[in-house]
ROSE-4610 file (N, C-alpha, C; in Angstrom, 1 decimal, always signed):
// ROSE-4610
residu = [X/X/X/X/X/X/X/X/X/X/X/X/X/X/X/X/X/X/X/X/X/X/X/X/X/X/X/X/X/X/X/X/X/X/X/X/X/X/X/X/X/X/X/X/X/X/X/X/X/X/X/X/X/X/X/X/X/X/X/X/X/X/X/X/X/X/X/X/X/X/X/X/X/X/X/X/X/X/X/X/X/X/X/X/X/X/X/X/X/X/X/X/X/X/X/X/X/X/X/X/X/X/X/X/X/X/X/X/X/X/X/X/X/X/X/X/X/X/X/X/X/X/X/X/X/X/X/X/X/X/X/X/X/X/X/X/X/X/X/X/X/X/X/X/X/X/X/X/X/X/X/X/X/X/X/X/X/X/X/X/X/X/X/X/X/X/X/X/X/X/X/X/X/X/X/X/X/X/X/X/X/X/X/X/X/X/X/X/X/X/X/X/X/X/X/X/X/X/X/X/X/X/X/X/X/X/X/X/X/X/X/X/X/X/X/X/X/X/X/X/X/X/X/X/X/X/X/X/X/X/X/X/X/X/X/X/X/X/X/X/X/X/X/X/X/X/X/X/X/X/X/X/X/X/X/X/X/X/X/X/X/X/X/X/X/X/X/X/X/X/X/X/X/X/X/X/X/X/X/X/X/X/X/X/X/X/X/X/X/X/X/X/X/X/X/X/X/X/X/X/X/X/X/X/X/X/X/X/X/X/X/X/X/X/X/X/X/X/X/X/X/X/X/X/X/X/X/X/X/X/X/X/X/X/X/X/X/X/X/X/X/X/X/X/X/X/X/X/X/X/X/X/X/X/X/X/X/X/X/X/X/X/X/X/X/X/X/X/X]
num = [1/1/1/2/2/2/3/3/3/4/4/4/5/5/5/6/6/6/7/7/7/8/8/8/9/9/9/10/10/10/11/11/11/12/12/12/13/13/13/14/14/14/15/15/15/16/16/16/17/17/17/18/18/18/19/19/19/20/20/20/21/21/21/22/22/22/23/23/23/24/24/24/25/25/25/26/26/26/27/27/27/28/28/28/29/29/29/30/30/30/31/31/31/32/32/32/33/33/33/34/34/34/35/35/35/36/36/36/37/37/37/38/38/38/39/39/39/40/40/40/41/41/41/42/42/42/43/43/43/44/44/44/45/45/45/46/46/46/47/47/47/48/48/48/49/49/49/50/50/50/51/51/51/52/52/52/53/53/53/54/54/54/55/55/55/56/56/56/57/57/57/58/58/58/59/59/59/60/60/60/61/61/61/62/62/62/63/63/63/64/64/64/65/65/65/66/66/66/67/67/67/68/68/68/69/69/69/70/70/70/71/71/71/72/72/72/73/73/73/74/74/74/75/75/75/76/76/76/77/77/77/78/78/78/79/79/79/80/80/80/81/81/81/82/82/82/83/83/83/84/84/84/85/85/85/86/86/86/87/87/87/88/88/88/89/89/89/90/90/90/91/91/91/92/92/92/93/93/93/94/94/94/95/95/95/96/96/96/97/97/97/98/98/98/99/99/99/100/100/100/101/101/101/102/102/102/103/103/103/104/104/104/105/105/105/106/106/106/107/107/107/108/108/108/109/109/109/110/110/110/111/111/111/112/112/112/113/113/113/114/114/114/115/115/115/116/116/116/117/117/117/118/118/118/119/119/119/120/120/120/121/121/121/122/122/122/123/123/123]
x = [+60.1/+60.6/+61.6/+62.7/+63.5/+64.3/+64.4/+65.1/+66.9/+67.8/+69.0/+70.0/+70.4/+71.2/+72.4/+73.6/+74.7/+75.3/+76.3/+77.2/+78.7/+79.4/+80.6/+81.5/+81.6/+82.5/+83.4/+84.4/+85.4/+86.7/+88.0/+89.2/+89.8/+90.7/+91.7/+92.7/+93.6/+95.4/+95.1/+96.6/+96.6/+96.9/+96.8/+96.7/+95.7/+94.8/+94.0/+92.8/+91.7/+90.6/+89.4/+88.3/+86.9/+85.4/+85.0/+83.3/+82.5/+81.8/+80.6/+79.7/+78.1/+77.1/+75.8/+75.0/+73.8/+72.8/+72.3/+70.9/+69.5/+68.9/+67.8/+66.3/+65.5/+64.2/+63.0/+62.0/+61.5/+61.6/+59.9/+60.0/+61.0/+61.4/+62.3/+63.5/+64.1/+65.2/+65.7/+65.4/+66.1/+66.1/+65.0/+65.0/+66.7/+66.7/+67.5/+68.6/+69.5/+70.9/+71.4/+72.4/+73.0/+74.8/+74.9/+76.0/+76.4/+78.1/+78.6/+78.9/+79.0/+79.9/+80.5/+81.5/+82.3/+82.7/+82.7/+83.0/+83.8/+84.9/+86.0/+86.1/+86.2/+86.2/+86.8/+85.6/+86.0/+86.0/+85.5/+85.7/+84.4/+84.3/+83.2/+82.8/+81.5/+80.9/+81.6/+82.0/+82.6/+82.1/+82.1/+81.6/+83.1/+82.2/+83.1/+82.9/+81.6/+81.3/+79.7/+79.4/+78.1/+77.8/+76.6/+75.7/+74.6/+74.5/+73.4/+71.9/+70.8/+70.0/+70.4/+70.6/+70.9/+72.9/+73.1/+74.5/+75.4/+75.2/+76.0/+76.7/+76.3/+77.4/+77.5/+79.3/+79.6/+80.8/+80.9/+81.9/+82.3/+83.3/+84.8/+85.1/+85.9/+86.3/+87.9/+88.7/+89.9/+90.3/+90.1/+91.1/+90.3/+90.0/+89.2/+89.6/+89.9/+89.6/+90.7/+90.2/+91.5/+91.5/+91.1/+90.9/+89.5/+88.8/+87.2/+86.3/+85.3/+84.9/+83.4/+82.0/+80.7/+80.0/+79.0/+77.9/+76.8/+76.1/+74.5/+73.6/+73.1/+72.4/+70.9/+70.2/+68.7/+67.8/+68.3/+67.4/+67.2/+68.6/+68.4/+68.3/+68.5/+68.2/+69.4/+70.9/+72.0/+72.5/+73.4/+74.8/+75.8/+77.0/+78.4/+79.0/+80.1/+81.4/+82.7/+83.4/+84.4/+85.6/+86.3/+87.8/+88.3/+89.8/+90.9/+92.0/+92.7/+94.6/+94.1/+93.5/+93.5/+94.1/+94.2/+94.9/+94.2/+95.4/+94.9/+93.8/+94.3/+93.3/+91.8/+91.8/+90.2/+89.2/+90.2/+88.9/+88.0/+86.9/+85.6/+84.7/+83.4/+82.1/+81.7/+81.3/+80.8/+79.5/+78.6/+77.2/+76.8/+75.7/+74.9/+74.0/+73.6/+72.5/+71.9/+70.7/+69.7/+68.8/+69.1/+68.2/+68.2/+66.7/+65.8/+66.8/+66.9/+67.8/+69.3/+69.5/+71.0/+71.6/+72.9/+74.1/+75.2/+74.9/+75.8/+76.7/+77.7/+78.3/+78.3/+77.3/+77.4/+75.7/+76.7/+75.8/+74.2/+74.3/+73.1/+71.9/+72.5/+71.4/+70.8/+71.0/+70.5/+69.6/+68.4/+67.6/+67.3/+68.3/+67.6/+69.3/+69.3/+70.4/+70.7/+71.6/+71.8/+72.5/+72.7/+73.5/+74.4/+75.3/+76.6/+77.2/+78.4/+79.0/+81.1/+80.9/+82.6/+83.3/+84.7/+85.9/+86.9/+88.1/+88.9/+89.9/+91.4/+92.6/+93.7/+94.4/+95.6/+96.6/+97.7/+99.2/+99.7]
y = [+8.4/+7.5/+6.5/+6.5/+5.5/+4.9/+3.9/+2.4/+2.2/+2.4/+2.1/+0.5/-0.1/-1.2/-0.8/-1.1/-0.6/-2.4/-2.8/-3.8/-4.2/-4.8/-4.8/-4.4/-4.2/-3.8/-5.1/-4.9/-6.1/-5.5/-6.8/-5.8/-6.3/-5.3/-5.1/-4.8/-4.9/-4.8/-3.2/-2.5/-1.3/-1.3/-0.8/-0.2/-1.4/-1.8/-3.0/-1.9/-2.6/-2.4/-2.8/-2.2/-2.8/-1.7/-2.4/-2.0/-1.9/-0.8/-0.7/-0.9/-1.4/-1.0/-0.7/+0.1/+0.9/+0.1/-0.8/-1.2/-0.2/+0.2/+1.8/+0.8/+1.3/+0.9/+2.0/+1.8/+3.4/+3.9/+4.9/+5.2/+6.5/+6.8/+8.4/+8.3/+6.6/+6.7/+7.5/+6.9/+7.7/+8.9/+9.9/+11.3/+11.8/+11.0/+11.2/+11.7/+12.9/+12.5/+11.6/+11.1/+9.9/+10.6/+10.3/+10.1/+9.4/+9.0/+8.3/+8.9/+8.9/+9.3/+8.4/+8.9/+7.5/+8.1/+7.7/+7.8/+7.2/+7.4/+6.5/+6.6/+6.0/+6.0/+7.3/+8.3/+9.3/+10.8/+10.2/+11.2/+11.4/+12.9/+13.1/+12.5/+12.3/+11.7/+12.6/+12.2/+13.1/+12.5/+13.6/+13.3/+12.8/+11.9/+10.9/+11.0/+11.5/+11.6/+11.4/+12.4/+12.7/+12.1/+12.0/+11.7/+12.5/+13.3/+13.5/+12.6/+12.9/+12.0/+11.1/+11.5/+10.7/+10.4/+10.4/+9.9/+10.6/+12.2/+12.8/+13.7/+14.6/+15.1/+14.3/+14.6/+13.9/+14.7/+14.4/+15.6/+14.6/+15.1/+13.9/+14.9/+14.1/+14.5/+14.9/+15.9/+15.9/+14.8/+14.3/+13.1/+11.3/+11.7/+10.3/+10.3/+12.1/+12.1/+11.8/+10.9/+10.1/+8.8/+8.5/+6.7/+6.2/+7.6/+6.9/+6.9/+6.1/+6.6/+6.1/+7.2/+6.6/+7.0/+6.0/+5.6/+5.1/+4.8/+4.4/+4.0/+2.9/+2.3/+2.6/+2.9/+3.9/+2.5/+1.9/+0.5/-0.2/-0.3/-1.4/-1.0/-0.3/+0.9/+0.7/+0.9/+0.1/+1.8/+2.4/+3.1/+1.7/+2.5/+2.0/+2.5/+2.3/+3.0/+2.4/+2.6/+1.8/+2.0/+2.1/+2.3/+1.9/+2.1/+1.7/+2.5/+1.8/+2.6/+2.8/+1.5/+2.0/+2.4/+3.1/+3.6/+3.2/+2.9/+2.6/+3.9/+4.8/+6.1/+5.8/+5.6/+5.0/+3.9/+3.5/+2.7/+3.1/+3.2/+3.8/+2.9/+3.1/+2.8/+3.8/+3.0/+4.1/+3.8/+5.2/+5.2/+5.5/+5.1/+5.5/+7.0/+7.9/+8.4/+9.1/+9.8/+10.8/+11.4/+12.1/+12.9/+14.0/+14.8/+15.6/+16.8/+17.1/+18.3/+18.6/+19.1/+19.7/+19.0/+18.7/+17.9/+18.8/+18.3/+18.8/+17.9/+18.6/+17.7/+17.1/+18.2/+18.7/+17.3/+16.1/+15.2/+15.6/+16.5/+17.2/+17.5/+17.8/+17.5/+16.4/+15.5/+13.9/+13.5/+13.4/+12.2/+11.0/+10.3/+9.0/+8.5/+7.4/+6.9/+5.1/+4.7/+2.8/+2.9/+1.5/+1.3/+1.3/+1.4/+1.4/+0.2/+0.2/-1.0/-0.8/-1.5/-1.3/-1.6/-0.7/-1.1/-0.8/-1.8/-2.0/-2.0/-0.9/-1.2/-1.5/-2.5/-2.8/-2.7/-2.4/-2.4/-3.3]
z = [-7.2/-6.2/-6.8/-6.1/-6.6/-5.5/-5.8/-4.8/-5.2/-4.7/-5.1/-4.5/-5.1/-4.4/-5.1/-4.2/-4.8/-4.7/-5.9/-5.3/-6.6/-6.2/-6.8/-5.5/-4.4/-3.6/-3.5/-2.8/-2.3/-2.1/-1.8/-2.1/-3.2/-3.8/-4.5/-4.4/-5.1/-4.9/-5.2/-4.9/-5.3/-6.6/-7.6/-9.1/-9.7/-9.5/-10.0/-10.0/-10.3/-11.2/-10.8/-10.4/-9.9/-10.6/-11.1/-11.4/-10.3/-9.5/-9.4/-9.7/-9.4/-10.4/-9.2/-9.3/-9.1/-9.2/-8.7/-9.6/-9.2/-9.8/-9.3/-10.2/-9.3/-9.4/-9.6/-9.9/-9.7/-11.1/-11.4/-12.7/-13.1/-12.0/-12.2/-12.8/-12.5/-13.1/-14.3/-15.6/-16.4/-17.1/-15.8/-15.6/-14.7/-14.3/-12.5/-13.2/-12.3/-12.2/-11.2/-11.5/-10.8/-10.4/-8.7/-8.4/-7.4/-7.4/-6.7/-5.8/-4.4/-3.5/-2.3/-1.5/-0.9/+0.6/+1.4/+2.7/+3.7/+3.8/+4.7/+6.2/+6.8/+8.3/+9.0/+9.7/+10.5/+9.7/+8.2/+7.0/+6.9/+6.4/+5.6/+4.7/+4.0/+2.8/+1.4/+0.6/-0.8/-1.7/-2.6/-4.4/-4.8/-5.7/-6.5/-8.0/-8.4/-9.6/-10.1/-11.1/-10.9/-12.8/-12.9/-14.7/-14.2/-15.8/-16.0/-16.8/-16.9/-17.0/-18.1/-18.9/-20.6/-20.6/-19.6/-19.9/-20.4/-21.0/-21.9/-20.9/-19.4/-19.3/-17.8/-17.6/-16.6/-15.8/-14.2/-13.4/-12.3/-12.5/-11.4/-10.4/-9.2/-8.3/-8.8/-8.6/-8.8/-8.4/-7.5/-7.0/-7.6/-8.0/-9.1/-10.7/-11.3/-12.9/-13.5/-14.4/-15.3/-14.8/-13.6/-13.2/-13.3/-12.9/-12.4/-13.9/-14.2/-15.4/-14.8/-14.8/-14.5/-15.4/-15.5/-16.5/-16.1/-17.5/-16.9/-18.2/-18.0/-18.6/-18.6/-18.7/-18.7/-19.2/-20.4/-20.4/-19.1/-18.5/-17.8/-16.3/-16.1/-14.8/-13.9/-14.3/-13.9/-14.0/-12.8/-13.1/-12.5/-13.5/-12.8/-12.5/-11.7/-11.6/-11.6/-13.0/-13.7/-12.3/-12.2/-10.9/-11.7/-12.0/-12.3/-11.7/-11.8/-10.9/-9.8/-9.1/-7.6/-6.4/-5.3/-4.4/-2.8/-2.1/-1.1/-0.6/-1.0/-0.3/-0.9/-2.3/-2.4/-1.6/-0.8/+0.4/+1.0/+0.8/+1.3/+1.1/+2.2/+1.7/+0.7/-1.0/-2.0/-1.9/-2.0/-2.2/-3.5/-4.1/-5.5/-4.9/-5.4/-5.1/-6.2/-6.3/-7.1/-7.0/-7.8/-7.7/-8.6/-8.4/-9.8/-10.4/-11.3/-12.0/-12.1/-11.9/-12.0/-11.6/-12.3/-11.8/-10.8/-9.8/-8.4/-7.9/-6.9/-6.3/-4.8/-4.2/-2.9/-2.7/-1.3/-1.8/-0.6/+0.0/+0.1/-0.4/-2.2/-2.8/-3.8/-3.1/-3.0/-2.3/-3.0/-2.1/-1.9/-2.8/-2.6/-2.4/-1.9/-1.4/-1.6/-1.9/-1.7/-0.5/-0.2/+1.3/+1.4/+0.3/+0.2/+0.0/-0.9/-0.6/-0.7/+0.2/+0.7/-0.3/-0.4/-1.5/-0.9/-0.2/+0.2/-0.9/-0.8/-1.8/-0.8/-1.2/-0.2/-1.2/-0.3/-1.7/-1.0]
């Protein structure tokens, strides 16, 4: 069982810089894979970027890799999600989610979910 809050949203200029962070509750955490995904008005939900339990392996979206960098604190029961070089197209509500085994992208196989929190990029 695990509880997600996502926050760090807000806006940014375009090529500026914002952290995400995950806060997860629940003993599963630092079993969990952990990903981000983000959803823009009228658009499907997309992967943004996935961790495996221990931090070591990690999978980007083409259209994120090289800016996005996510991570995860297992002490403190915290993912992030670093952004940099932002683009107006990265405006979305991003969500945290997890769940048991395999690192996937398809966020279907997610069960547990945060509420999201909005990231507006303006140029």
């Amino acid at each position: 069982q695990v509880q997600l809050v996502e926050s760090g949203g807000g806006l940014v200029q375009s090529g500026g810089s914002r952290r995400l962070s995950c806060a997860a509750s629940g003993h599963t955490f630092s079993s969990s894979t952990m990903g981000w995904f983000r959803q823009a008005p009228g658009k499907e939900r997309e992967f943004v970027a996935a961790i495996d339990y221990n931090g070591i392996t990690t999978y980007y979206a083409d259209s994120v890799k090289g800016r996005f960098t996510i991570s995860r604190d297992n002490a403190k029961n915290t993912l992030f999600l670093q952004m940099n070089s932002l683009k107006p197209e990265d405006t979305a509500v991003y969500y945290c989610a997890a769940k048991s085994g395999m690192l996937v992208q398809d966020h279907r196989a997610y069960g547990y979910w945060g509420q999201g929190t909005q990231v507006t990029v303006s140029s």
